[in-house]
N, C-alpha and C positions, 0 to 999 in steps of 0.2 A: 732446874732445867738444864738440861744438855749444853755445852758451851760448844756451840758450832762455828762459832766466831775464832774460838781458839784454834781452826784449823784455815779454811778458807773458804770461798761461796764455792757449791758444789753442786752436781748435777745429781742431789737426793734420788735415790728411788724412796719408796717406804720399806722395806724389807731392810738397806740396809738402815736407814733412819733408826728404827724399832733394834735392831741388833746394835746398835751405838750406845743408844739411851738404854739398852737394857745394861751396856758394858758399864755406862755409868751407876747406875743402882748398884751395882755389884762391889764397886770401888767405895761408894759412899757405904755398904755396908759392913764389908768387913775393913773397913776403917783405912782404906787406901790410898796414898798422896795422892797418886796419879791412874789416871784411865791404858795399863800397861795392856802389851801384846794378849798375857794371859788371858783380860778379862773381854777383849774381845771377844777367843774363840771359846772360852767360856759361854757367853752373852751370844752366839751361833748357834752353839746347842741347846741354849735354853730359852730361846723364841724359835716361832714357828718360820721356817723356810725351808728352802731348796735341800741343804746340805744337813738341820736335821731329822727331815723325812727320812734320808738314805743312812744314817747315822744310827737312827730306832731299827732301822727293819734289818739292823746288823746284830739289835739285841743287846746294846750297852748297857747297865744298869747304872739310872740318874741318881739312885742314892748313895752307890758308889762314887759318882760323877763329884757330887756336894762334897764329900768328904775330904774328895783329895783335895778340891777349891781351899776349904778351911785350912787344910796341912799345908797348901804350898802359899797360898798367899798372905792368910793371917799375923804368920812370921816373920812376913820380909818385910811390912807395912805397919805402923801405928800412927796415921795420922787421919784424924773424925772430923775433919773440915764437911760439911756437905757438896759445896762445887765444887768439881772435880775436873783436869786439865787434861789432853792427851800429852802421857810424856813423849818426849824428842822420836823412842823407838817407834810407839804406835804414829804418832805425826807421819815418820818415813816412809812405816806398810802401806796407810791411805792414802800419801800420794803418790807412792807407786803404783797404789792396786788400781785408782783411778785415771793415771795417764794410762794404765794396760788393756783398762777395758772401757769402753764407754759407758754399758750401760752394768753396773756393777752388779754380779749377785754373791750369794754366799760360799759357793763354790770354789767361784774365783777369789776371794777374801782368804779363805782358806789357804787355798793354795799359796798364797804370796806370803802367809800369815809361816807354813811351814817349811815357806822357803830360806827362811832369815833362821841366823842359828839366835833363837831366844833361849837361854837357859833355863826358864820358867814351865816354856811351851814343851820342849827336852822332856823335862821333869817330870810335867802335865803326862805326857804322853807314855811315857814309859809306864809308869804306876798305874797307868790302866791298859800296860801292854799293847798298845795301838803305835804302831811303827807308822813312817811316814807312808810305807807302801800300802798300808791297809786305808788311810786317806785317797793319797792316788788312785789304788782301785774304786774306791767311790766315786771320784771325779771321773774316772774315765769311762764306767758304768751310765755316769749322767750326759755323759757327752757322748754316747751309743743311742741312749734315747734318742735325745735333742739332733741328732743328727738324722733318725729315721723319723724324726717329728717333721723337721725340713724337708725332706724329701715329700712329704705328702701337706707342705702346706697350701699349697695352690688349692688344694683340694676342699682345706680347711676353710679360706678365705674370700676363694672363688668360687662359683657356678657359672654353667652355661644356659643360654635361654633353651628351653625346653624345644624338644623337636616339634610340637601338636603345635605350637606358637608359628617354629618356622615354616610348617608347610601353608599358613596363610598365605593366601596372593599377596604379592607385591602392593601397598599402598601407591597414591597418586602424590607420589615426594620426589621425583626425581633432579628437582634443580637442588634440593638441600644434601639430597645423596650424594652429588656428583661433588657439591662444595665439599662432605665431608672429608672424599676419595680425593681431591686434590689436597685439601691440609697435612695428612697423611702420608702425603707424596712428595711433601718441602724440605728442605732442607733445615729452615728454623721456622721456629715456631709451629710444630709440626703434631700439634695436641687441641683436635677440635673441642669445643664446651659449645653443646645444644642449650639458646637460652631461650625460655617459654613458656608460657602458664602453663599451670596443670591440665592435661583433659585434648592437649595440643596435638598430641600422638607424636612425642621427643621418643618417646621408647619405641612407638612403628616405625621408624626412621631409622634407630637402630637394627630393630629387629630384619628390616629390608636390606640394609646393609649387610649384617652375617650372611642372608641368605643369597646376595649377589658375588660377596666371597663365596660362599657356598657351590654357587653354580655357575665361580670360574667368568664371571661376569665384569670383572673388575680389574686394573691394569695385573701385569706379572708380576712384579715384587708386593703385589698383596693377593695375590691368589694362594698362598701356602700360611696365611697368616690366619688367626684362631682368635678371638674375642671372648675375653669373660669379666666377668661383672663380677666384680668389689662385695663382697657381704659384709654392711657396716654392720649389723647385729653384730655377728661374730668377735666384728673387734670388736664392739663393746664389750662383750661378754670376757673378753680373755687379757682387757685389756685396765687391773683394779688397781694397780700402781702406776706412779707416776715413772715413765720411761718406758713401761710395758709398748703403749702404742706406737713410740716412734722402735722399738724390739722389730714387732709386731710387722709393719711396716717395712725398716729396710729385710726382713726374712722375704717379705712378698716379691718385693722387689730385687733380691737375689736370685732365687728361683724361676723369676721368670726370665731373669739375662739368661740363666742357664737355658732355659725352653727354647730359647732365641726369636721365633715366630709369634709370639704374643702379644696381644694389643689390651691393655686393661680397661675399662669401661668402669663409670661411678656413675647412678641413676642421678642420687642427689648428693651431688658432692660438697654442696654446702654443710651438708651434715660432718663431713671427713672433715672438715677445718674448723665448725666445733669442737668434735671431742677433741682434736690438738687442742684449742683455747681450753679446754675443761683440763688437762693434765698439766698444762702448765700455770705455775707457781707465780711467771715475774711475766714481763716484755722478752727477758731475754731468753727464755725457756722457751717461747713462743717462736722468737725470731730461729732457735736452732732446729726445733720441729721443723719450721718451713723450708727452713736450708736443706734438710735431709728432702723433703719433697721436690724444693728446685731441682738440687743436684741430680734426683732419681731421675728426672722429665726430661732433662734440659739435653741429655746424652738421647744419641741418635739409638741406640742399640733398644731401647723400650719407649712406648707411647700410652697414652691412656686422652680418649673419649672422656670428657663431663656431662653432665648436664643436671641445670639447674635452672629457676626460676627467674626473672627479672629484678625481681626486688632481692632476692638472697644472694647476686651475681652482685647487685650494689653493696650489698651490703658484706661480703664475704669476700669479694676476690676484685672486684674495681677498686675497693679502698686501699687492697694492699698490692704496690705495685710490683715485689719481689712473686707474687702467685701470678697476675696478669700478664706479665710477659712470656710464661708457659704456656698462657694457652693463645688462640684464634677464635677468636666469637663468632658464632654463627647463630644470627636470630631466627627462630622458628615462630613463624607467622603463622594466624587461624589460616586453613584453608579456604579458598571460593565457597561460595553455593554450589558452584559445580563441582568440585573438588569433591566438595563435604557429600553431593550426594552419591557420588562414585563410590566413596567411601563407605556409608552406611548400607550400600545398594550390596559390596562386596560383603563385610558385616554382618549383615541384616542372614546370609546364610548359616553362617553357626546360631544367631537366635534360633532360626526357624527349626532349625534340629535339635535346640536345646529343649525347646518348647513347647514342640509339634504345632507351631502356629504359622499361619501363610502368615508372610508381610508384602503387603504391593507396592510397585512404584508408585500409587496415588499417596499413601499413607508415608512413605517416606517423604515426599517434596509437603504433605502436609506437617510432617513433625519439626523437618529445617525449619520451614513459616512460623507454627508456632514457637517452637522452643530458642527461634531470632528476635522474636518481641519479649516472652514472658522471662527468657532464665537469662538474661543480660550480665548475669555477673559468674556464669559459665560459658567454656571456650567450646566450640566445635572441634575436633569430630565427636569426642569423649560424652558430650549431654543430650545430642543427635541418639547416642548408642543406650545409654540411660533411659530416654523415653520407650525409644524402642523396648527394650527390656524390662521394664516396672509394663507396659502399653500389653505386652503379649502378655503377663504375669497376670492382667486383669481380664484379660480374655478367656485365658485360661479357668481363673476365677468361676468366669460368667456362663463356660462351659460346663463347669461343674453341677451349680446351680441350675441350669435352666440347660436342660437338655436340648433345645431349638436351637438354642445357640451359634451363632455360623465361627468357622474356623477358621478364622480369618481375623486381625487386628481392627477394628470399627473404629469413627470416629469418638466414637462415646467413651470407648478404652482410652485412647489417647487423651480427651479432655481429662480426666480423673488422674491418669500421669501425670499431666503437667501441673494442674492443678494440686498436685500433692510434693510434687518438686517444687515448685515455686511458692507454695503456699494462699496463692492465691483462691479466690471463689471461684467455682468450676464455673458457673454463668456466665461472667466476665470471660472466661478464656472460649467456651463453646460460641458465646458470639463476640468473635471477635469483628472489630468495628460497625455492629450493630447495638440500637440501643436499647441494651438488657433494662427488666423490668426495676433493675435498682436507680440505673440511672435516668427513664423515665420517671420514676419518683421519686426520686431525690430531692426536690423542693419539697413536697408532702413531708417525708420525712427528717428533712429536717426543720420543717416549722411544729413538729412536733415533741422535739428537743431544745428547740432555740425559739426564745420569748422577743418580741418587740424589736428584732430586727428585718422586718420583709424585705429591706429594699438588699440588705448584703447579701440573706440568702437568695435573693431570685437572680440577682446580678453574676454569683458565683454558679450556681445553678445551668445557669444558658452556658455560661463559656466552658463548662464540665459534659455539658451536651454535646455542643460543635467539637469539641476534645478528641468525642467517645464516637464521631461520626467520620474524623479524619481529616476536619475542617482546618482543624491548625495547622501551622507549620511543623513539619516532623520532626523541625532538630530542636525546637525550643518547650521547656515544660508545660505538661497540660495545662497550667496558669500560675500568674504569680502575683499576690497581691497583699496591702498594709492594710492589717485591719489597723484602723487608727480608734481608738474611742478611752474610755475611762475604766479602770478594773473594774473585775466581775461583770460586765458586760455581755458575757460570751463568747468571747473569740476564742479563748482556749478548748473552749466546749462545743464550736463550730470546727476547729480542727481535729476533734477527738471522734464526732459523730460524722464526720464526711470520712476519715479514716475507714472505720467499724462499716458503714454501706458502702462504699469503692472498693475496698481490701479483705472485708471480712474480721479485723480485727483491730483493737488497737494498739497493738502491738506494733503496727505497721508506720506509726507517726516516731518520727524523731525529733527528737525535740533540743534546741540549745537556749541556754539563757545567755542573752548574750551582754550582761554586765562580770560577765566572766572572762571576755575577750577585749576589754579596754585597751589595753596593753600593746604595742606595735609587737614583740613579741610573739603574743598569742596565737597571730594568724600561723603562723608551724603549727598550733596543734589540731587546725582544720584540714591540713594537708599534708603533711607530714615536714620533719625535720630538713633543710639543709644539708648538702655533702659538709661531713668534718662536725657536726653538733650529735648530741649524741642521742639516739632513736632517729639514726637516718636510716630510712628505706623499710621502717614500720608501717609506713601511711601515716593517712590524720584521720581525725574522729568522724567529721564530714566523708572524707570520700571514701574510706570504708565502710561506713554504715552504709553509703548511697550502692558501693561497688557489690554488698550482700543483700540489698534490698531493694532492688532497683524499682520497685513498683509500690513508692510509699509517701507520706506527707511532712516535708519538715515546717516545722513550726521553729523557729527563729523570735523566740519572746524578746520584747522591748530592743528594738535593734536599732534604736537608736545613741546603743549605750554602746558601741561597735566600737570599735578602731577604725579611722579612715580609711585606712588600707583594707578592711576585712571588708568593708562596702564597695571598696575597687573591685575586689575577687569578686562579687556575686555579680557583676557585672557580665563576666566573662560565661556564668552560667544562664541568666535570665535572656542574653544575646544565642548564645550559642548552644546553650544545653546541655555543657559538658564543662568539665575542669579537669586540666590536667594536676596530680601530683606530685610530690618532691622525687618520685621515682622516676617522674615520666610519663606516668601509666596513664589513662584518660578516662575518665568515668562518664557513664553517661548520664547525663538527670532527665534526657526528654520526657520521662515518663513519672515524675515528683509534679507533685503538687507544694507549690513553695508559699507559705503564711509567712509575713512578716509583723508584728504587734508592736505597735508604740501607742502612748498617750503624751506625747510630747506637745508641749502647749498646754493641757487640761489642767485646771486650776487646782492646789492641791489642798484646799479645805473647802468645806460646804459656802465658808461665807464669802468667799470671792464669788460665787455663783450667785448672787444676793442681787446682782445688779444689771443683771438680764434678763430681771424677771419682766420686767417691760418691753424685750423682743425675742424672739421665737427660739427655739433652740436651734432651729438648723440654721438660721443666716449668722447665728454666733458661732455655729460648729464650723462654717466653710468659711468664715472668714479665720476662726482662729488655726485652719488648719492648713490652710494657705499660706500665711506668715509664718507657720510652726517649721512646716514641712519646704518651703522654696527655700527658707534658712540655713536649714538644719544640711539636706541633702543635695547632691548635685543631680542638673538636668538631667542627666544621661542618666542616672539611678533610675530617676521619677521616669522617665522615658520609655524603660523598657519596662516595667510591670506592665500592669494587664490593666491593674487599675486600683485606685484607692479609696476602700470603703470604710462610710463612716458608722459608727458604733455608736448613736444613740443612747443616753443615760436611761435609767429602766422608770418606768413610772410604776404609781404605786398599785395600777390595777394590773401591771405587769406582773409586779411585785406576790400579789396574789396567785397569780396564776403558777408561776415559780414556786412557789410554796405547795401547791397541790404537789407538783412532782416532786419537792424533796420529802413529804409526806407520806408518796407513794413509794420509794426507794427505802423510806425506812420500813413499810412493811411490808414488803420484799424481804431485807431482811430479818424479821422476828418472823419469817415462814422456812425461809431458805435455812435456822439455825433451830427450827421448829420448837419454838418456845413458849406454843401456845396462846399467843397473845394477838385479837385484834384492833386493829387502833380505827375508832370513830373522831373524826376533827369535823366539829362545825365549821361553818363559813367564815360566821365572825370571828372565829379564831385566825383564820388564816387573814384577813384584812386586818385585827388587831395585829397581829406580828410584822404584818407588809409594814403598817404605818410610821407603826415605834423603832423601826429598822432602817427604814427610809435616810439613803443618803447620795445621792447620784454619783461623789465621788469615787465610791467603794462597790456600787451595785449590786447584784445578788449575795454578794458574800458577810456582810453581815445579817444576813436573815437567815443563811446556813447555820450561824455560829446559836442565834437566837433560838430556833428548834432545837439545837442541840443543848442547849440548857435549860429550856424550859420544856423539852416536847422529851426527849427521848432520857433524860436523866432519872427524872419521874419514873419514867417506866421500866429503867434500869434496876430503881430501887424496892420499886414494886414488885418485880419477877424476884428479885434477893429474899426480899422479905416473906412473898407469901409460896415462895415454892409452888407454881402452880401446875398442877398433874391432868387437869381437866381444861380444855381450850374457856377462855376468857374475853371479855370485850371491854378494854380502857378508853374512855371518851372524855373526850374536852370539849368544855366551851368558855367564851368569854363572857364573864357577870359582868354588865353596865355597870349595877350599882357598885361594886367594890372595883372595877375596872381590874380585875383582878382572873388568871384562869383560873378554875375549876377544873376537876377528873374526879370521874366515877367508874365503878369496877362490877362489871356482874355477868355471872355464868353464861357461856354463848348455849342456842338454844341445839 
């Protein structure tokens, strides 16, 4: 390995790295004390760089090159150590080549390398008849380039926003315009950063600004002044070694002192202070990237606009105070409803040209309304312009199809948008606060999933109606309630099926266990990290799930196995409907449906239960849940749910019934994998399995486990064995006399 130590910590590019480490193979192979000046420029032309691009396309020949190496070095050197030291000479060229340039390349290595009289490098040179001026002329060849490279890098790194953008009217910004025009105007701190969610119109706010430059509308020392935006592709692209970007960078920022009138703009400038963190090596490689950035901003003679998001503003430029004191924040707030519709009303005319679709002012105040309740985890103006555009795309559509068609955006177009942005059931969004036919049966259907619990489902039921009617309070969740009862029970399967009929899927339920959250701890990873820990301003797992889904059911299993502190925070939700994050940001839940599950208190084998058989189940469930529950939790928890229902142990004619549907899902699928196979279950089979499975503790889930070894194994080994090609009928029953099942096999007809 390269002995880098032997010189000093240094501001590595790769280019020269690789030209080092090749100087050293060269030493260790023809048996070298030391890493001398020779084997440097040696080790220049025989990696890939700058200096021998222009070195080939002068036509040297490398096998000549080898040769003279052999002749001049082999002789002066015999020593086959494999780690290899810079001697004293090469020591002196690197740090001189390094105090000369900052950011080193081969060029200038060169240069410094034939500026020293080495008797080697002499030797070197002559034998292949290359005089020092034939070097020179390469350098000065590459610095003809690189000089008319600068000249046009504004060109390379910048763009300007397109004219078809600027001749839009004017958006409804002008308190944030006017902030920007006065940052611009200071003396310090004189570098606005737009911070704001996406979708906010940070970029119409710019774009208004050019054009009030534009049209001379702005004070005199920024009427002559020109705007262009950063293309951080570009630096990516041009930017494969380390020291390339901060290159990169102060060229941009030379060129534009020379323009003099330039104001630079970065959309997401958080992204420009990662790729610094990505090229740098240590902290301090970091620290001098940002130096070069201060010192570019901090001078009156250039300025640069940011803008970036809330959480990447924390996590990028609040944390570090050397960047923050560059800029002036300026928060970009959603706009009004009125605002917002001024906005789309302007807007809403390039759809209509893009599209050939009318959009009316009823359709507009209608998409605000919906796209305010349904897409909560999207900012106006930006999802306002969304509906609209996916809304005409379906008219469009519907024009095609059905030539009566009216030319015009209908409500039915826009349901089908939002509905398809949102994810939601078109139903649910066409009637909004009317009660759709799912939620008019939603008791029905879920007493036809969920066994032996009437009183939880009618109870959650009604308060899922008044919800869906407008009955409740606006800021607090459609409902919030502890299923309390004993596993397998159904409460998980009560949340799974009220998900799938409200939402359309189950995908829509989030779900935490919460003997994962013990921990005081753990509450960061519901909300995100702390300033100063590390995944701050990622969010947490709760309030972005809730911030991308805002129209879904968390189930929060066994929450009695919480942290004290994580039962504080839900407080702040089940009260108010919202929780803020480590960011700040504030999510909204009025629209979750919040399941909490405990069996706290339930005894935890069959034979404790042994001893009530002489009183009822429910005066033991409410007593034991009353003591469980005023223990365990505080008043003000208990206070604000909705209310706490209890869960019933399953009896065994439940038990039964329950078996029909697991009976029925398994042949579902041997149809769905079409395997040919249908399955007959007598009755008494299904009462034998309820019985022998029977444990109140455990509930349906051991009689799951039970089919699955005696029902569907069977039948596993049966489709193995007879390969069946023609549809078939496997039937069970239970023999009294051997208490024992039975299956039979024969051709369906």
């Amino acid at each position: 390995m390269l002995i880098l130590n032997s010189i000093f910590t240094l501001n590595w590019t790769k280019e020269i790295f690789y030209i080092l480490l090749k100087a050293e193979q060269l030493a260790v192979k023809y048996g070298n004390s030391y890493i001398e000046p020779i084997h440097i420029l040696i080790a220049i032309y025989l990696t890939d760089n700058i200096f021998s691009y222009f070195f080939k396309i002068e036509s040297y020949n490398q096998n000549f090159y080898e040769k003279i190496l052999i002749k001049t070095s082999v002789s002066n050197f015999t020593n086959y150590t494999k780690i290899k030291y810079f001697s004293i000479s090469s020591l002196y060229i690197l740090n001189k080549a390094f105090k000369t340039y900052k950011f080193l390349n081969s060029l200038e290595l060169v240069s410094i390398l034939i500026s020293e009289r080495d008797f080697l490098i002499s030797t070197f040179l002559d034998n292949l008849n290359i005089t020092k001026d034939n070097i020179l002329n390469i350098i000065n060849k590459y610095i003809k380039i690189k000089t008319i490279n600068d000249t046009n890098i504004l060109n390379k790194y910048t763009y300007s926003i397109s004219n078809s953008i600027l001749k839009t009217p004017l958006i409804y910004r002008e308190k944030e315009i006017t902030n920007i025009i006065e940052i611009l105007s200071k003396n310090l701190k004189n570098n606005p950063i737009l911070v704001g969610e996406i979708g906010i119109g940070r970029f119409s706010i710019l774009s208004s600004l050019i054009q009030k430059i534009n049209q001379k509308q702005v004070p005199l020392h920024l009427q002559n002044k020109e705007i262009k935006i950063l293309n951080l592709s570009s630096f990516l692209k041009n930017s494969q070694y380390k020291g390339d970007l901060e290159e990169q960078f102060e060229k941009i920022i030379k060129a534009s002192k020379k323009q003099g009138n330039l104001i630079l703009a970065c959309l997401d400038i958080h992204y420009l202070f990662n790729l610094f963190n990505q090229q740098s090596t240590s902290d301090q490689d970091n620290v001098s990237s940002l130096n070069i950035f201060k010192k570019a901003f901090k001078e009156k003679d250039i300025q640069l606009i940011g803008i970036t998001t809330p959480k990447e503003y924390l996590k990028q430029i609040k944390i570090n105070p050397m960047i923050e004191q560059i800029f002036e924040k300026i928060i970009i707030n959603e706009p009004s409803l009125k605002e917002t519709f001024n906005i789309l009303t302007i807007s809403s005319k390039t759809l209509e040209n893009f599209h050939s679709i009318k959009i009316t002012p009823n359709i507009i105040k209608e998409t605000i309304s919906l796209s305010q309740k349904f897409l909560k985890n999207k900012t106006f103006p930006l999802k306002g312009l969304e509906v609209l555009d996916l809304a005409a795309l379906k008219t469009k559509q519907n024009i095609f199809k059905f030539k009566s068609y009216k030319n015009y955006i209908q409500n039915i177009d826009l349901y089908k948008a939002i509905s398809q942005l949102s994810g939601l059931p078109e139903d649910i969004i066409s009637q909004n606060n009317q009660i759709n036919q799912n939620i008019k049966n939603l008791k029905n259907k879920l007493n036809q999933n969920i066994y032996g619990q009437n009183t939880a489902i009618e109870t959650i039921s009604n308060t899922i109606k008044s919800a869906y009617l407008g009955l409740k309070q606006s800021n607090k969740p459609i409902g919030s309630w502890v299923l309390w009862g004993p596993s397998g029970t159904g409460k998980t399967e009560l949340a799974k099926t009220i998900t799938k009929i409200l939402f359309g899927t189950e995908k829509k339920i989030i779900r935490f266990d919460m003997s994962e959250f013990m921990e005081k701890h753990s509450l960061s990873r519901l909300i995100g990290s702390p300033p100063g820990y590390i995944g701050y301003g990622e969010g947490g797992q709760l309030t972005e799930a809730v911030a991308k889904n805002p129209y879904c059911v968390l189930l929060f299993d066994e929450i009695e196995k919480a942290h004290e502190d994580i039962n504080n925070l839900m407080l702040q939700i089940l009260d108010d409907g919202r929780l803020t994050d480590s960011t700040g940001k504030q999510i909204d839940f009025s629209n979750t449906i919040i399941l909490f599950t405990s069996n706290l208190g339930w005894p935890k084998n069959f034979s404790e239960l042994k001893f009530i058989k002489n009183q009822t189940y429910d005066s033991y469930l409410e007593t034991q849940i009353h003591q469980a529950i005023t223990t365990h939790f505080k008043p003000e928890f208990i206070n604000r749910l909705t209310e706490i229902i209890i869960f019933k142990p399953l009896s065994i004619e439940t038990l039964t019934i329950i078996a029909s549907k697991f009976l029925n899902q398994l042949q579902l699928k041997l149809i769905e994998n079409n395997l040919l196979i249908s399955l007959s279950v007598h009755y008494n089979v299904k009462v034998f399995l309820s019985k022998i499975s029977y444990n109140p503790i455990y509930g349906a889930r051991p009689l799951k486990r039970l089919i699955e070894k005696l029902i569907e194994t069977p039948i596993s080994d049966l489709i193995i064995k007879f390969k069946f090609t023609t549809p078939h009928i496997i039937s069970f029953l239970f023999e009294e006399s051997s208490k024992k099942l039975i299956y039979s096999i024969k051709k369906s007809n």
